[in-house]
TILOMI-459773 format. One record per atom (N, C-alpha, C): residue number from 1; residue in one letter; atom name; z, x, y. Coordinates in Angstrom, 2 decimals. Example, Ala and Ser with C-alpha at 12.3 -4.5 7.8 and 13.67 -1.06 7.14 Angstrom:
<atoms>
  pos  code  site       c3       c1       c2
    1     A     N     7.80    13.19    -5.69
    1     A    CA     7.80    12.30    -4.50
    1     A     C     7.80    13.20    -3.30
    2     S     N     7.08    12.85    -2.25
    2     S    CA     7.14    13.67    -1.06
    2     S     C     7.87    12.90     0.03
</atoms>
This chain:
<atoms>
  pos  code  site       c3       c1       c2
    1     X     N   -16.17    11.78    25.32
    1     X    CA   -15.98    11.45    23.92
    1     X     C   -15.22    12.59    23.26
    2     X     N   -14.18    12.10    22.82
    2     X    CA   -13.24    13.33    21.82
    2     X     C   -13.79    13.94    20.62
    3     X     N   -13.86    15.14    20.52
    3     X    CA   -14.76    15.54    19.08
    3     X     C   -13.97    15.13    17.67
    4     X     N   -12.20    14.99    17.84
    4     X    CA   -11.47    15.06    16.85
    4     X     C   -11.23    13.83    16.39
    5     X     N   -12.47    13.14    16.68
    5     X    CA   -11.81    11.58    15.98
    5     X     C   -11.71    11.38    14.88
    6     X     N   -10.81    10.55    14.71
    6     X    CA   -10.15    10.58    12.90
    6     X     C   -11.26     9.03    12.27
    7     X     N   -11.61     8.97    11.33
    7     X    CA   -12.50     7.56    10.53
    7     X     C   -11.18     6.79    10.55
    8     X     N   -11.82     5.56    11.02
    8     X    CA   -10.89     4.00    10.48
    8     X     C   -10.31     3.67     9.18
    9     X     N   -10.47     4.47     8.13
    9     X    CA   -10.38     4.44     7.33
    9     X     C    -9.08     5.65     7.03
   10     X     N    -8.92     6.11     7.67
   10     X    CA    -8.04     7.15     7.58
   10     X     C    -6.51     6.66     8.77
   11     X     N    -5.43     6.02     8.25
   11     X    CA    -4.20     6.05     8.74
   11     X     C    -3.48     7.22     9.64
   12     X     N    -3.27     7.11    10.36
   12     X    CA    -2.66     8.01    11.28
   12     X     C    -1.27     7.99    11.38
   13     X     N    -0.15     8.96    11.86
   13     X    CA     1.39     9.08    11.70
   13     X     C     1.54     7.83    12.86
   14     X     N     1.04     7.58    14.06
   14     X    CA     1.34     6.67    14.65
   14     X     C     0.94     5.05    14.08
   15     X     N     0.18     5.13    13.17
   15     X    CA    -0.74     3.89    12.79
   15     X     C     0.27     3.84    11.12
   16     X     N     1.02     3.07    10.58
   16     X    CA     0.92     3.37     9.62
   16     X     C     0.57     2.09     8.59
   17     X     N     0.07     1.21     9.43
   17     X    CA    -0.69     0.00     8.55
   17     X     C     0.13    -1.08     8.79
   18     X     N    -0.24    -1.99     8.24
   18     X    CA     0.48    -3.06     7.89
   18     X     C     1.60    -2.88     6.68
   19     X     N     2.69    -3.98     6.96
   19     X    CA     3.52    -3.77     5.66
   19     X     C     3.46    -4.34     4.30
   20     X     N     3.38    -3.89     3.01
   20     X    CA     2.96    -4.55     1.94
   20     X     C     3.98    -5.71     1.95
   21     X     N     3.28    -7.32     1.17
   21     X    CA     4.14    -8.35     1.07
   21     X     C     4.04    -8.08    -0.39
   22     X     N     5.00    -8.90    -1.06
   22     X    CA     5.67    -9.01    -2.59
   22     X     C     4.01    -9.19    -3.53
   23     X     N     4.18    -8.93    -4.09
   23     X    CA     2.90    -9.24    -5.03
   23     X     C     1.60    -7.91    -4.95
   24     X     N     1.50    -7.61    -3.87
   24     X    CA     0.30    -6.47    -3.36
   24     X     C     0.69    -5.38    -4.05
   25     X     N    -0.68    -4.91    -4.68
   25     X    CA    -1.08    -3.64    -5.23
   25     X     C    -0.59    -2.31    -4.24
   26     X     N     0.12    -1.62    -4.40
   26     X    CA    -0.21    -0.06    -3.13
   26     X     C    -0.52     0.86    -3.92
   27     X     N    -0.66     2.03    -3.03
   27     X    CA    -1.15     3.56    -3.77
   27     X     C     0.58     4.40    -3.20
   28     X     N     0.90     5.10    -3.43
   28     X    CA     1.78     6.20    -2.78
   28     X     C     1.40     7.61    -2.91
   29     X     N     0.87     8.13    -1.63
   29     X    CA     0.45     9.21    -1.49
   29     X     C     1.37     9.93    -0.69
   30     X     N     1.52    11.25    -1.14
   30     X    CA     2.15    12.59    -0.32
   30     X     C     1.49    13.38    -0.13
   31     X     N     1.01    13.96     1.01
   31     X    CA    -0.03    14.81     1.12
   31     X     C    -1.42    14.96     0.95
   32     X     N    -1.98    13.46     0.81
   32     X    CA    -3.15    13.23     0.74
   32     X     C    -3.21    12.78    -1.25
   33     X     N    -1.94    13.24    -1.97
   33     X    CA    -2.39    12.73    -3.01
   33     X     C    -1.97    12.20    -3.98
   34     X     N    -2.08    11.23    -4.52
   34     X    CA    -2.00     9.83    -5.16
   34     X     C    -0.64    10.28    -6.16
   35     X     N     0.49     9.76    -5.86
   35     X    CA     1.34    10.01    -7.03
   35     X     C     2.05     8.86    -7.90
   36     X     N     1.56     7.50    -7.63
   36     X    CA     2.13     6.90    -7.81
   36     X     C     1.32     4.96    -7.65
   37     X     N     1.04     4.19    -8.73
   37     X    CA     0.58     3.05    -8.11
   37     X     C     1.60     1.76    -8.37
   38     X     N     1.58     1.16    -7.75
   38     X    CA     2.25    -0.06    -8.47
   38     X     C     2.03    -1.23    -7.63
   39     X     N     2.60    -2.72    -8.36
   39     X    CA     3.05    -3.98    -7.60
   39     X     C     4.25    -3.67    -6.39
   40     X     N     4.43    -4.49    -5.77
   40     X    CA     5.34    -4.59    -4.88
   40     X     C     6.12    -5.57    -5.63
   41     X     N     7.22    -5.31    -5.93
   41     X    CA     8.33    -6.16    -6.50
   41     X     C     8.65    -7.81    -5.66
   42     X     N     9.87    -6.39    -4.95
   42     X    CA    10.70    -7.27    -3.74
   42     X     C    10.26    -6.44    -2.48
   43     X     N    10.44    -7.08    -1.27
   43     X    CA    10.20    -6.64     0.20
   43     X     C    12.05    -6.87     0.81
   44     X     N    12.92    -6.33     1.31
   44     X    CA    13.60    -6.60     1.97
   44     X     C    13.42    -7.16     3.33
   45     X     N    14.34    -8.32     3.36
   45     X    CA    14.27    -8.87     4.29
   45     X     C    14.01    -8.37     5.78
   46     X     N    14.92    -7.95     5.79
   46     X    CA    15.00    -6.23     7.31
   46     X     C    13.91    -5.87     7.27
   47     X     N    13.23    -5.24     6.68
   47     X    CA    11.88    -4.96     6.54
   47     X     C    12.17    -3.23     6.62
   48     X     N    13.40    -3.06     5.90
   48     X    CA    13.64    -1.50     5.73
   48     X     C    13.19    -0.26     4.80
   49     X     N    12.05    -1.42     3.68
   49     X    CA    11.78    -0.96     2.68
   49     X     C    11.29    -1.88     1.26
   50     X     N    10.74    -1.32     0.26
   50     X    CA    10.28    -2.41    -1.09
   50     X     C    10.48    -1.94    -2.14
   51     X     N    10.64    -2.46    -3.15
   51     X    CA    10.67    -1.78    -4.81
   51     X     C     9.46    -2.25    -5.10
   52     X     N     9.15    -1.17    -6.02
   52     X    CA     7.92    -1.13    -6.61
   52     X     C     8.33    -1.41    -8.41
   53     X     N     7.72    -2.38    -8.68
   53     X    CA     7.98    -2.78   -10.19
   53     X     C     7.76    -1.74   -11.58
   54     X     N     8.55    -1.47   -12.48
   54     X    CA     8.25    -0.47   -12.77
   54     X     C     7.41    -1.17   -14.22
   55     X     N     6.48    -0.08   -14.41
   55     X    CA     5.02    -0.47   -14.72
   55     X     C     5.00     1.23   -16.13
   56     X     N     4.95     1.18   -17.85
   56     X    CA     4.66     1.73   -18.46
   56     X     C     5.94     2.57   -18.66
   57     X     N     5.70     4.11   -18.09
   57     X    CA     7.07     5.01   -18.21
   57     X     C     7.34     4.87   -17.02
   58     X     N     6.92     4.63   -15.88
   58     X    CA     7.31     4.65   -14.94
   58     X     C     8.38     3.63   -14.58
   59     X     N     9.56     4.27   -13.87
   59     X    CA    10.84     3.39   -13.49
   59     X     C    10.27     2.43   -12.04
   60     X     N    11.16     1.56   -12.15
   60     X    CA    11.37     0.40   -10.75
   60     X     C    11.70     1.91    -9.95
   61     X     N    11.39     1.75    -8.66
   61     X    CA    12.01     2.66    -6.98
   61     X     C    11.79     2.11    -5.78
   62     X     N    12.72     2.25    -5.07
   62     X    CA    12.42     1.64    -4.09
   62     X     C    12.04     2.73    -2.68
   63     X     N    11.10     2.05    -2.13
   63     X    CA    10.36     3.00    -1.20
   63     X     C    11.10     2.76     0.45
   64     X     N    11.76     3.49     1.08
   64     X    CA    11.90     3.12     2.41
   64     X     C    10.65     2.99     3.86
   65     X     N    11.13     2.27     4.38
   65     X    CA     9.49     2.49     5.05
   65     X     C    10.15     3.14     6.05
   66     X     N    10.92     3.92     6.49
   66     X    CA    11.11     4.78     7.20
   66     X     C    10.74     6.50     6.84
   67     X     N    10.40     6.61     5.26
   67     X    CA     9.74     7.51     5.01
   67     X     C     8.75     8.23     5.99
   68     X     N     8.45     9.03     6.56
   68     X    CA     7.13     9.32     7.19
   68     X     C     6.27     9.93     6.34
   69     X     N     6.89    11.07     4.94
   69     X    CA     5.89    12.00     4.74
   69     X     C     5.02    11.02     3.76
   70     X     N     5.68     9.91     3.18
   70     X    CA     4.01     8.71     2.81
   70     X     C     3.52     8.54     3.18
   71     X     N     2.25     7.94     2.65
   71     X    CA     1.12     7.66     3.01
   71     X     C     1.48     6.31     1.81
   72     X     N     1.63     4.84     2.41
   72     X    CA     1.18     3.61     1.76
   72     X     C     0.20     3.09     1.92
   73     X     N    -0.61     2.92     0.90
   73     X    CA    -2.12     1.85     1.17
   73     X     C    -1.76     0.92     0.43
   74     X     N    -2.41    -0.14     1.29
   74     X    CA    -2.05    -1.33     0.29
   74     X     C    -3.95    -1.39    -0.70
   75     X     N    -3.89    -1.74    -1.89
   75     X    CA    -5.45    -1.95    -2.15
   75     X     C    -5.77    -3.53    -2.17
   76     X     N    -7.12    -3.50    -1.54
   76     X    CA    -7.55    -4.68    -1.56
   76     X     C    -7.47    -5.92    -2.76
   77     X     N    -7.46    -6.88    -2.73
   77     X    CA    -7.69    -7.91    -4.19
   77     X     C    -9.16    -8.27    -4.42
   78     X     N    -9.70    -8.17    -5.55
   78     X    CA   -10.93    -8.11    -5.45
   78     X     C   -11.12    -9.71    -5.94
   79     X     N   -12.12   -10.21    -5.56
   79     X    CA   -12.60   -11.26    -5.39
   79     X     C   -13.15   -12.12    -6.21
   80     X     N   -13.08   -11.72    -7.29
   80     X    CA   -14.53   -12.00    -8.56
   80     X     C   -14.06   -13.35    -9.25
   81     X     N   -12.93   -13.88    -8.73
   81     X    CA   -13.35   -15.43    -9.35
   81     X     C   -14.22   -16.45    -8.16
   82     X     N   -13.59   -15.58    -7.10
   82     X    CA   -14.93   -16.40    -6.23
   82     X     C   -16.06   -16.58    -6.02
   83     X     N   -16.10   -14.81    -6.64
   83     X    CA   -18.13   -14.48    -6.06
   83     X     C   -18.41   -15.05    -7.74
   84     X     N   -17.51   -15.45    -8.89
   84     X    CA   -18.68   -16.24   -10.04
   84     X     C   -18.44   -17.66   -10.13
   85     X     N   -17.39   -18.30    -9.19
   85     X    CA   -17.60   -19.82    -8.80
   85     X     C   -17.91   -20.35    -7.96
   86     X     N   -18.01   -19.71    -7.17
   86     X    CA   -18.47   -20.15    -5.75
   86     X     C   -17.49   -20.79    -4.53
   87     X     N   -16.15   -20.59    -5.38
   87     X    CA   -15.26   -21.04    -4.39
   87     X     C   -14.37   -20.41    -4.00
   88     X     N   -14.13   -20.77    -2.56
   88     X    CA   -13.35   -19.09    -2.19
   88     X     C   -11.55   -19.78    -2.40
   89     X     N   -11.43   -18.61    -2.64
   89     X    CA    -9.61   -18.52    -3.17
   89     X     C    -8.73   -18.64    -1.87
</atoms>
């Protein structure tokens, strides 16, 4: 058993998730820390990269996913018209 195992919860440089589709919430982290949240605009087709909608002062940018020093999370959608109707979405 390896002592240095990393939590599932924690993305790795080889692992870097799934890719956000149009509509999904992400975080953009550098270095462990949060600089940035937004929608996902557009996704390019190629799958070379996404704009992130620009949201308050913050401008539209588009993120390459060839970046390495990010860290993209996508955040979950939370659920709450289901868990108060009882029907799942």
């Amino acid at each position: 058993m390896k002592a240095d195992r990393q939590e599932a919860s924690e993305p790795t440089s080889e692992d870097k998730g799934p890719f956000p589709s149009t509509g999904d919430v992400v975080e953009l982290r550098r270095d462990g820390a949060l600089f940035r949240v937004g929608a996902v605009e557009t996704v390019m087709p190629d799958g070379t990269g996404f704009w992130l909608a620009s949201q308050g002062l913050d401008t539209r940018i588009y993120v390459p996913s060839s970046q390495d020093e990010l860290d993209i999370r996508i955040r979950p959608v939370p659920q709450v018209a289901s868990e108060l109707t009882g029907v799942a979405l």
